[in-house]
VOPAGU-2260 file (C-alpha; in pm, 1 decimal, decimal comma):
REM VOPAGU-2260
SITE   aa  ch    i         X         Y         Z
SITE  UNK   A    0   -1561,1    2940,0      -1,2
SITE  UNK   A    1   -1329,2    2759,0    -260,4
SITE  UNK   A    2   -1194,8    2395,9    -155,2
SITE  UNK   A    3    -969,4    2212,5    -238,7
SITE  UNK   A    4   -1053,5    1870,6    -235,5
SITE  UNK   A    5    -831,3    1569,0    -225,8
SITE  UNK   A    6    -815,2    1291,1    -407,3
SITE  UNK   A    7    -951,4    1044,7    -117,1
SITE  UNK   A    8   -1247,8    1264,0    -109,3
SITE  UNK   A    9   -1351,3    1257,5    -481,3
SITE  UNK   A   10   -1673,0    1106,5    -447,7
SITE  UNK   A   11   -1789,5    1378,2    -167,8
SITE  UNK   A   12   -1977,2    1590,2    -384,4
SITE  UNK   A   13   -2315,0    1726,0    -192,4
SITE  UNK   A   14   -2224,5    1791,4     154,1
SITE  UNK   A   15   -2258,4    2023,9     444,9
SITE  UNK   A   16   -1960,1    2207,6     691,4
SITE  UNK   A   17   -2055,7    2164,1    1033,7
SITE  UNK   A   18   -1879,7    2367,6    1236,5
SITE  UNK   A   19   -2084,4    2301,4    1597,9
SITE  UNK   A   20   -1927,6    1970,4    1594,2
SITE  UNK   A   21   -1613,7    2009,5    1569,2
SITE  UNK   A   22   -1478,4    1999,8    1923,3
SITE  UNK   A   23   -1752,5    1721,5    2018,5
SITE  UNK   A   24   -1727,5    1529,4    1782,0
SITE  UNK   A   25   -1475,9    1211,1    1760,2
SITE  UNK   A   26   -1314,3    1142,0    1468,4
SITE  UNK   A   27   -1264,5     784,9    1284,0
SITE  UNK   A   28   -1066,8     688,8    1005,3
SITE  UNK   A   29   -1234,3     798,4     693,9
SITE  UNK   A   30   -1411,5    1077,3     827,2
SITE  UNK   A   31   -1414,0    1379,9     658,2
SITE  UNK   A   32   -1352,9    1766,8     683,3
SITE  UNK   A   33   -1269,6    2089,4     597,0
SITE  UNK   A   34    -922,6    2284,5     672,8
SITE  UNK   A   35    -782,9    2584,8     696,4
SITE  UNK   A   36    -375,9    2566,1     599,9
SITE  UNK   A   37    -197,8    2711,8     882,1
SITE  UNK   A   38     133,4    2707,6     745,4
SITE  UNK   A   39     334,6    2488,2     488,5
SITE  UNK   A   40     544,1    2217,4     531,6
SITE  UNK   A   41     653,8    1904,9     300,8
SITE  UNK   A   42     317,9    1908,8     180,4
SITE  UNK   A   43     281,3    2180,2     -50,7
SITE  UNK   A   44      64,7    2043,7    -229,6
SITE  UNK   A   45    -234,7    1778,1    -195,9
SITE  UNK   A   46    -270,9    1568,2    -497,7
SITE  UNK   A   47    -678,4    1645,9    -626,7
SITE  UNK   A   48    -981,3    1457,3    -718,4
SITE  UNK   A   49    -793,7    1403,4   -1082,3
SITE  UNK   A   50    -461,0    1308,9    -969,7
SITE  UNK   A   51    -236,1    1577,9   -1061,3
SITE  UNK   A   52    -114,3    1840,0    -768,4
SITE  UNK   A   53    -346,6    2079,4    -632,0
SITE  UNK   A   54     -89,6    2341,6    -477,5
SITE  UNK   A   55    -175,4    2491,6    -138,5
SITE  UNK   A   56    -107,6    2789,5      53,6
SITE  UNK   A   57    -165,2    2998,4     370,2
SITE  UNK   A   58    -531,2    3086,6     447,7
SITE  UNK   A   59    -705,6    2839,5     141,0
SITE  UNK   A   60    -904,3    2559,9     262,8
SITE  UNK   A   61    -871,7    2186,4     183,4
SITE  UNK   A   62   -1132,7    1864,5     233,6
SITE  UNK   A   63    -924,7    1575,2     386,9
SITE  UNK   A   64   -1012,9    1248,5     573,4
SITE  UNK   A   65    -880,7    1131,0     887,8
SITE  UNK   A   66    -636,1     855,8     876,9
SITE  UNK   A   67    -310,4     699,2    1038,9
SITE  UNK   A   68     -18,7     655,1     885,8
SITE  UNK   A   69     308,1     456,2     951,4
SITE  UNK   A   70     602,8     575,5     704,4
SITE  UNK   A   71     953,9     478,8     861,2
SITE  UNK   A   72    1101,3     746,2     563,8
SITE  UNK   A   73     853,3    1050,5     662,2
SITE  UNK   A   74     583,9    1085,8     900,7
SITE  UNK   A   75     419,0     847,6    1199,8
SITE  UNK   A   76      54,5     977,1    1262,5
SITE  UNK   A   77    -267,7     927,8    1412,8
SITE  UNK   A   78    -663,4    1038,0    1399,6
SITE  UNK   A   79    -649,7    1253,0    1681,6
SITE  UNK   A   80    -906,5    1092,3    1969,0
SITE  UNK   A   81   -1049,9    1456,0    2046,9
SITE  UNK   A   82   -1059,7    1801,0    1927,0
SITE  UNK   A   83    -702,0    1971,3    1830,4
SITE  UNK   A   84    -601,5    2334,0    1798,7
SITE  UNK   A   85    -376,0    2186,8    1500,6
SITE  UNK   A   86    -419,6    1904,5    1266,4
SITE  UNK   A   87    -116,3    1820,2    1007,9
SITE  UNK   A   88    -166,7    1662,4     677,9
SITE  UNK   A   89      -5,8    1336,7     707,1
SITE  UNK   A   90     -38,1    1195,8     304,5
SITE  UNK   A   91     -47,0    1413,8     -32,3
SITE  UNK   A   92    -352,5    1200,1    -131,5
SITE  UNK   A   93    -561,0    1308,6     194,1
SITE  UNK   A   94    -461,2    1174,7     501,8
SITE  UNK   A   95    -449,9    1356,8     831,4
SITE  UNK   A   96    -448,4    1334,3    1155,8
SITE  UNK   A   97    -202,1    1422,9    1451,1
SITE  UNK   A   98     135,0    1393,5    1374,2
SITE  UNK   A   99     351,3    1167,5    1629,9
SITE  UNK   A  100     702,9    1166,3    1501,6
SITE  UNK   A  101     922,5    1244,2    1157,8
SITE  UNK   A  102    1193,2    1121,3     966,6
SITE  UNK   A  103    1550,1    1323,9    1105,8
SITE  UNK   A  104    1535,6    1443,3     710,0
SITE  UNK   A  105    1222,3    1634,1     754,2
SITE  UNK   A  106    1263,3    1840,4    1059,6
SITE  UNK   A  107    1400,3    2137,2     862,0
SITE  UNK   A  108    1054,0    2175,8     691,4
SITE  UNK   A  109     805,6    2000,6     891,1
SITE  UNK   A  110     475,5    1928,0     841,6
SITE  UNK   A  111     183,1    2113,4     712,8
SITE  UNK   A  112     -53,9    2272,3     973,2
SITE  UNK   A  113    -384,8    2283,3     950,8
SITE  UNK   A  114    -689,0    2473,2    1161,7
SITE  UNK   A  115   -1016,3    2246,9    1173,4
SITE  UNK   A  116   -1269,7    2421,0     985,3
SITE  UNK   A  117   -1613,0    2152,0    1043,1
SITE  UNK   A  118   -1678,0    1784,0     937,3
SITE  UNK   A  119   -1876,5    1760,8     607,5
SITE  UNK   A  120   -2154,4    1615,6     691,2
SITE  UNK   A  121   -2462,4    1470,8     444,0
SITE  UNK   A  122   -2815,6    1541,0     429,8
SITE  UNK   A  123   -2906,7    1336,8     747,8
SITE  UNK   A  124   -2649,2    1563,2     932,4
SITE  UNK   A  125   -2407,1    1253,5     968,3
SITE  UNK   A  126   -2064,1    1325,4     928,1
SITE  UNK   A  127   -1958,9    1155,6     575,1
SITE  UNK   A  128   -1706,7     871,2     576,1
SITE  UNK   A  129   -1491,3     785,3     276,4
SITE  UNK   A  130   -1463,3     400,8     379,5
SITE  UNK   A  131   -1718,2     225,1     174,5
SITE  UNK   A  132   -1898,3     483,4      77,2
SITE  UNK   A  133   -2178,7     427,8    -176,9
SITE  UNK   A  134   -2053,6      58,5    -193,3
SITE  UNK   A  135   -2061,8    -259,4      29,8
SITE  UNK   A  136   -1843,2    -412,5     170,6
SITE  UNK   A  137   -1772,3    -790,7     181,6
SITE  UNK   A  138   -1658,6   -1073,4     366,1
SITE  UNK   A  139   -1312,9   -1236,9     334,1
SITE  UNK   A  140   -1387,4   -1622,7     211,1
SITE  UNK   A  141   -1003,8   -1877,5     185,9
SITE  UNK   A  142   -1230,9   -2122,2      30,2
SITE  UNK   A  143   -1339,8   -1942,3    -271,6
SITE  UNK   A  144   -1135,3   -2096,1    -573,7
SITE  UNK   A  145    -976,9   -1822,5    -717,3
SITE  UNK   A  146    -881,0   -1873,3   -1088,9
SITE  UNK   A  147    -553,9   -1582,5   -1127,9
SITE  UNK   A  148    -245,5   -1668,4    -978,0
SITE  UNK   A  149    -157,6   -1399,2    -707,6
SITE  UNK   A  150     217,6   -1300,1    -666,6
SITE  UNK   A  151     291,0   -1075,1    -312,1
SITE  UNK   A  152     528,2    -844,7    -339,2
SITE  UNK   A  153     692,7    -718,9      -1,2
SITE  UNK   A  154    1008,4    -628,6     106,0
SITE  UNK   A  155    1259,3    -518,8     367,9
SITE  UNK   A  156    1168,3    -181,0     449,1
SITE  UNK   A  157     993,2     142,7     299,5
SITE  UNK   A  158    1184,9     215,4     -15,2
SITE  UNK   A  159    1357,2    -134,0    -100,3
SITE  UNK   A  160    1182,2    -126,0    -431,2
SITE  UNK   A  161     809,7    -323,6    -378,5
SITE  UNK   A  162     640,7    -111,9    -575,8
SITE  UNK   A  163     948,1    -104,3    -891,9
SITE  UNK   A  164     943,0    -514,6    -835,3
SITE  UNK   A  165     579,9    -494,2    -899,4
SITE  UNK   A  166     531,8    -313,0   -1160,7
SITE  UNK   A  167     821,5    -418,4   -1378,3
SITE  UNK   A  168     680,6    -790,6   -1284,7
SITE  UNK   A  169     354,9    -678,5   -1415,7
SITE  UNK   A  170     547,7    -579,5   -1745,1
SITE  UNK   A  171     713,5    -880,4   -1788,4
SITE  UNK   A  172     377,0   -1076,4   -1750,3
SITE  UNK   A  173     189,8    -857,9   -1987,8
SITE  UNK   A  174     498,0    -924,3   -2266,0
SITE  UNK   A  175     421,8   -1295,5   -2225,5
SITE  UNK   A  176     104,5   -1197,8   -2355,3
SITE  UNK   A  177     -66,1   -1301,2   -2029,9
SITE  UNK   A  178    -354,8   -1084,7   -1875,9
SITE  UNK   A  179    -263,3    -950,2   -1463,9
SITE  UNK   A  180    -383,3    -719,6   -1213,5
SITE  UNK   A  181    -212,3    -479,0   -1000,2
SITE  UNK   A  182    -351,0    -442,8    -588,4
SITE  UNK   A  183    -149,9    -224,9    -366,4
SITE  UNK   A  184    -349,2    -385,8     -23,3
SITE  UNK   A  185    -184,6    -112,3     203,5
SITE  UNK   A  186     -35,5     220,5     282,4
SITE  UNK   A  187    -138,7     590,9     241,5
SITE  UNK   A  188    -402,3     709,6      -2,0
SITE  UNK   A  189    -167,1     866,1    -317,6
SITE  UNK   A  190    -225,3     748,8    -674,4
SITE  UNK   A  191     156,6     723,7    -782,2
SITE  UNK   A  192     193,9     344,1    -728,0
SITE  UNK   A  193    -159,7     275,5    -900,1
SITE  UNK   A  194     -41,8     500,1   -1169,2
SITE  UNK   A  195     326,0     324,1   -1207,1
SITE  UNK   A  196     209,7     -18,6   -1219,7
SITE  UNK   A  197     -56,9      53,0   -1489,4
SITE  UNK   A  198     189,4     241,5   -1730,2
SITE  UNK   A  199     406,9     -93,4   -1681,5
SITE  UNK   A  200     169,4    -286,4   -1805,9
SITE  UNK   A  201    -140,7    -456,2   -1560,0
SITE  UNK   A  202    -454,1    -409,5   -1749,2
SITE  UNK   A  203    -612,4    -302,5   -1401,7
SITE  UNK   A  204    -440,0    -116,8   -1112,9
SITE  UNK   A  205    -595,5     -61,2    -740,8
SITE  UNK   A  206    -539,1      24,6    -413,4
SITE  UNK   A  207    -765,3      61,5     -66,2
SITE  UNK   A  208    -833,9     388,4    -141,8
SITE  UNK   A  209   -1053,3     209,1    -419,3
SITE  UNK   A  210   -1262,1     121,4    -116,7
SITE  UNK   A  211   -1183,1     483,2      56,0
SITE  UNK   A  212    -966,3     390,4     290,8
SITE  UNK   A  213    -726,3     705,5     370,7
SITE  UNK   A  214    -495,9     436,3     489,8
SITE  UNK   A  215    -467,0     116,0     629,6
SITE  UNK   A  216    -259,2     127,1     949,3
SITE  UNK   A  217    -410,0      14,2    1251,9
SITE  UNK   A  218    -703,2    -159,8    1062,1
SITE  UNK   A  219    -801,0    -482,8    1222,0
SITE  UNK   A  220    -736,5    -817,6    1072,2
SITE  UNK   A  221   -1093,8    -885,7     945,8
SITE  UNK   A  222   -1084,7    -515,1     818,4
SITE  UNK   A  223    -800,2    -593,2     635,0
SITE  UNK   A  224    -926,9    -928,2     471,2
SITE  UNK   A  225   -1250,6    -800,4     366,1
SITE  UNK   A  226   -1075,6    -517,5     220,3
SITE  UNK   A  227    -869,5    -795,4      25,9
SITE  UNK   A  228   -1175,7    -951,3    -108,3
SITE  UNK   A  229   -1321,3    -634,3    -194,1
SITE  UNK   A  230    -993,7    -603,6    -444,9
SITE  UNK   A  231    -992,1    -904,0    -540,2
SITE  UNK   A  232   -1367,4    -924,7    -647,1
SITE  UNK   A  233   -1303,3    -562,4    -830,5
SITE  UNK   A  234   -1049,6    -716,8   -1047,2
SITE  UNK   A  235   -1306,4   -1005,8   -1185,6
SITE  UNK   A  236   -1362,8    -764,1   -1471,9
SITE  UNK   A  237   -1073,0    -830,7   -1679,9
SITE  UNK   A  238   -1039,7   -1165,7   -1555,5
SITE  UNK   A  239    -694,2   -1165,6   -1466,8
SITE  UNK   A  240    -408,5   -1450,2   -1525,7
SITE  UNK   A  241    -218,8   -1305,2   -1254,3
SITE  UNK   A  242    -258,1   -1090,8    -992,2
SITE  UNK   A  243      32,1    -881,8    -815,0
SITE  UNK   A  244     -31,9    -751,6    -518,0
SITE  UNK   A  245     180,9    -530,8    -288,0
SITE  UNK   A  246     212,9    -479,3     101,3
SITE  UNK   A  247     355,6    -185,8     229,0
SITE  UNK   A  248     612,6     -93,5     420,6
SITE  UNK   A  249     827,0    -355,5     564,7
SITE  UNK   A  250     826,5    -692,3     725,2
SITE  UNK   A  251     815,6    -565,2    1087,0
SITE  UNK   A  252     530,6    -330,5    1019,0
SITE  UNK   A  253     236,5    -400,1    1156,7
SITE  UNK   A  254     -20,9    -492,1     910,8
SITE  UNK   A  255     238,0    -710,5     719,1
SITE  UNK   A  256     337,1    -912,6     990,4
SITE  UNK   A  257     -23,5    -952,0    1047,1
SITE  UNK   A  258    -156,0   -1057,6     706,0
SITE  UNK   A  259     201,5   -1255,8     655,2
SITE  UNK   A  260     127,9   -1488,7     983,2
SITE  UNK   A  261    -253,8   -1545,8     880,9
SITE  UNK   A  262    -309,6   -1888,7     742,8
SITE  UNK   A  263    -625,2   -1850,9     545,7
SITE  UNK   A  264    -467,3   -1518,7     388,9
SITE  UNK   A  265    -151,5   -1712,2     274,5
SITE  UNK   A  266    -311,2   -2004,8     110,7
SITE  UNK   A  267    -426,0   -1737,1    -172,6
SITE  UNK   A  268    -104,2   -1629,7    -197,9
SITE  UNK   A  269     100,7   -1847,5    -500,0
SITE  UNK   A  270     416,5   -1660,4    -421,3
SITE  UNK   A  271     616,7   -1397,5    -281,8
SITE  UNK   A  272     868,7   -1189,2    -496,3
SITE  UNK   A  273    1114,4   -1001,3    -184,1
SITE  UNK   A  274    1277,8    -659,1    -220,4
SITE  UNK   A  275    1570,8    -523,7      15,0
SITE  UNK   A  276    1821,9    -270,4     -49,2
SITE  UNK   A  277    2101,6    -488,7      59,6
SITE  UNK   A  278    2265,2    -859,3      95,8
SITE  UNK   A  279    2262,4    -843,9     453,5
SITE  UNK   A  280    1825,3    -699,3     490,7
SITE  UNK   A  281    1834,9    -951,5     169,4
SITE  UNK   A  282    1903,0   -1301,0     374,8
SITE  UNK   A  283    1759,9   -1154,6     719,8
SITE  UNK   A  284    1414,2   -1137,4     542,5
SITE  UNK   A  285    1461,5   -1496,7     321,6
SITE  UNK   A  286    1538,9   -1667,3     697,9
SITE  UNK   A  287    1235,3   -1472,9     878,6
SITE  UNK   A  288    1036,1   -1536,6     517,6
SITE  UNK   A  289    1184,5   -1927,3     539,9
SITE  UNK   A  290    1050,0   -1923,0     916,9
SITE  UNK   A  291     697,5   -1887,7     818,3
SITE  UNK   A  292     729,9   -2156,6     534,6
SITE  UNK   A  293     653,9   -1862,7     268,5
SITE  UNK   A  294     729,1   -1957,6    -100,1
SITE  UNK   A  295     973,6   -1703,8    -196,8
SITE  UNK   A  296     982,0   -1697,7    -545,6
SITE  UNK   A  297    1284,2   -1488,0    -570,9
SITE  UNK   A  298    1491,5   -1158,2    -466,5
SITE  UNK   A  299    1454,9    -817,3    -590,3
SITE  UNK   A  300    1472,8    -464,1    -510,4
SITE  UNK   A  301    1732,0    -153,7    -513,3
SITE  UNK   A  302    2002,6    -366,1    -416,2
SITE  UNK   A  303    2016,5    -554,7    -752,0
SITE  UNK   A  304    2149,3    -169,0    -941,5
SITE  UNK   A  305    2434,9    -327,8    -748,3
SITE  UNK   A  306    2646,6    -629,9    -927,7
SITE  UNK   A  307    2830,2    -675,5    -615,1
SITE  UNK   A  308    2525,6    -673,7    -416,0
SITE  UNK   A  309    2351,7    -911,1    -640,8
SITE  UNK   A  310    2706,2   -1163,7    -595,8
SITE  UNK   A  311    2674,1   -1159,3    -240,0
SITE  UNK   A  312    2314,4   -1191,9    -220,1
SITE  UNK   A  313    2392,4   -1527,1    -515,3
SITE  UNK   A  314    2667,5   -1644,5    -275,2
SITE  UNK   A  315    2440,9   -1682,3      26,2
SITE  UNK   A  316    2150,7   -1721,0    -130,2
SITE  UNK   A  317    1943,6   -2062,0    -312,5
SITE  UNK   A  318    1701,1   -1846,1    -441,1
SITE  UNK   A  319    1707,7   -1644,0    -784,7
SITE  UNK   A  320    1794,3   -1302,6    -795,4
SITE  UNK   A  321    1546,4   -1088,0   -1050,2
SITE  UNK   A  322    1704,0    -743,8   -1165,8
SITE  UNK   A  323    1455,1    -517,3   -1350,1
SITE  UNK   A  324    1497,1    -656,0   -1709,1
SITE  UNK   A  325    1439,3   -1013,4   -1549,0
SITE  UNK   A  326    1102,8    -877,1   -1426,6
SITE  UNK   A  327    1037,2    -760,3   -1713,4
SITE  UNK   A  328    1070,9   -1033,9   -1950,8
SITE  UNK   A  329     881,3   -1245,6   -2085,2
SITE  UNK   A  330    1033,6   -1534,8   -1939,6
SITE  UNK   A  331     965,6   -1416,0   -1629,1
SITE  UNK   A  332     615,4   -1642,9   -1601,0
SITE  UNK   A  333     830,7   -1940,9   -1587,6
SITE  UNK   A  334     978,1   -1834,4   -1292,2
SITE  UNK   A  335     580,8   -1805,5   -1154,8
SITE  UNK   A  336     495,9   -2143,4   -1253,3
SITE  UNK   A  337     395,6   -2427,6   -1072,0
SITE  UNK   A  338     748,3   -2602,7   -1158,5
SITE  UNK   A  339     923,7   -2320,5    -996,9
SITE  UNK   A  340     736,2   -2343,0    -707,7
SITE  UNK   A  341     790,1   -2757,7    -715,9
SITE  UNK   A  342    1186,0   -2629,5    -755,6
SITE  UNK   A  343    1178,6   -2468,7    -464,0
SITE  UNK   A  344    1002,4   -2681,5    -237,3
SITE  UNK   A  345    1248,0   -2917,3    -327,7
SITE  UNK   A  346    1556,8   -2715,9    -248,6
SITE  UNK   A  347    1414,1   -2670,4     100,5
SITE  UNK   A  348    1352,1   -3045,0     126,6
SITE  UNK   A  349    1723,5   -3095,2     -18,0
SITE  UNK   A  350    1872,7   -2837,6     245,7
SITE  UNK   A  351    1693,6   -2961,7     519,0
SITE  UNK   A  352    1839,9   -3314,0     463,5
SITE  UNK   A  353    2178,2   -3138,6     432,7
SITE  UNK   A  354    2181,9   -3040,0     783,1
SITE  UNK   A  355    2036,3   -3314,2     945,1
């Protein structure tokens, strides 16, 4: 039987189908197993253990792992909590699961259905699980002094331009002949970001799926800051100046509203870069942003291809507005500097008096 293997699953290599399990046996995120495509949909393709596209068809078999998935501008998923007589692939890099709902824009081709085949299990007959596997995990510690600066880049929404913010940030930094590190901390296993960020210019470039994680929604909070850790200790090897690190999705979505509102988690955080694709998603985010005292270091994202977009956002706005060839300049470390961030705090002191 030939298989075609995902890239979440690349360090599966000896394992056994087991097909008597398969309707007893409940799944967890991470867990692993072996389809048969049904039908096509908008995935086509799965991308493979060496990142390029591994194209799929009717009646060839694929290794996946179970995961959720939250994606406002495709699919809303979930590992099923029982046996299915369809499973749909929910991520190109390996994700699936049950699919809940879809973007309006991909009804025409749906999703791509899948018939459950048995869980790979190893040697012990256990079924394998991508999270952690062959490494160990470890525990989130806020009073470890941490040497790199770390810069969060989030935004409005999927799409506002996080991951474009980052990695032309990363550029800048690397001009200014300054050492950083890329972490994408969550979203849906696929390489592309990783990939992005590193041709930009951070000397290292990671992701959960570094730690196996198909995905990350509906992880709990400590799941979520060991995970953190775990990245953070993985980039120790190049001894980073900087670290950028992106959040997913927008700032409604559940694990960023989580990891946003956590204390310990935000006293790691130097600064936060914010991406929107408009004026109006632009100072809705700075005020909730403002509301939980963030440092916002300045505004980005799709809405600065703009000119007028970038004057209202100016007009409203005390906080610098970064296009693309800000980001990447050089001179973009001064904006990342402990001056800037005095600036700002001062601004807020200075409006604050204002409207008293």
């Amino acid at each position: 039987m030939l298989i075609k293997k995902a890239i979440i699953c690349k360090d599966v290599e000896e394992f056994n189908i087991n097909s008597s399990i398969k309707k007893t046996h409940v799944p967890k995120a991470g867990d692993v197993a072996v389809f048969k495509v049904l039908s096509t949909g908008k995935h086509d393709a799965i991308q493979g253990v060496n990142g390029n596209n591994t194209y799929i068809f009717e009646g060839d078999y694929v290794m996946l792992a179970f995961g959720n998935r939250y994606a406002t501008g495709q699919f809303e998923g979930y590992v099923p909590e029982g046996y299915l007589p369809r499973y749909q692939i929910l991520g190109k890099g390996g994700a699936v699961g049950r699919l809940e709902s879809m973007n309006v824009k991909l009804r025409k081709v749906g999703a791509t259905d899948l018939r459950l085949v048995g869980y790979a299990t190893n040697a012990e007959g256990k079924v394998i699980n991508t999270k952690y596997m062959n490494k160990n995990e470890v525990t989130f510690n806020p009073k470890t002094i941490r040497t790199p600066k770390i810069i969060l880049s989030i935004g409005a929404s999927m799409d506002s331009g996080k991951t474009t913010t980052a990695g032309y940030l990363c550029r800048g930094i690397m001009l200014a002949k300054k050492k950083v590190a890329f972490i994408k901390l969550t979203g849906t296993v696929m390489s592309k970001d990783k990939s992005f960020v590193r041709d930009c210019g951070a000397k290292i470039a990671l992701d959960f799926s570094n730690a196996g994680f198909p995905s990350t929604y509906l992880c709990d909070e400590q799941e979520m800051l060991n995970l953190y850790e775990y990245l953070l200790q993985m980039t120790e090897v190049i001894n980073p100046d900087y670290i950028v690190m992106e959040i997913a999705d927008g700032l409604f979505q559940r694990e960023t509203a989580m990891l946003l509102r956590h204390k310990a988690f935000m006293s790691t955080i130097s600064g936060v870069m914010f991406s929107c694709g408009d004026s109006l998603s632009a100072m809705h985010g700075i005020k909730m942003l403002e509301d939980l005292n963030q440092n916002i270091l300045g505004i980005c994202g799709l809405f600065t291809i703009s000119p007028l977009l970038v004057n209202e956002v100016q007009e409203e706005s005390k906080y610098p507005v970064f296009t693309l060839s800000d980001l990447s300049s050089p001179s973009i470390v001064d904006a990342l500097s402990p001056k800037a961030e005095i600036k700002n705090q001062v601004s807020k002191i200075q409006q604050k008096l204002v409207h008293a």
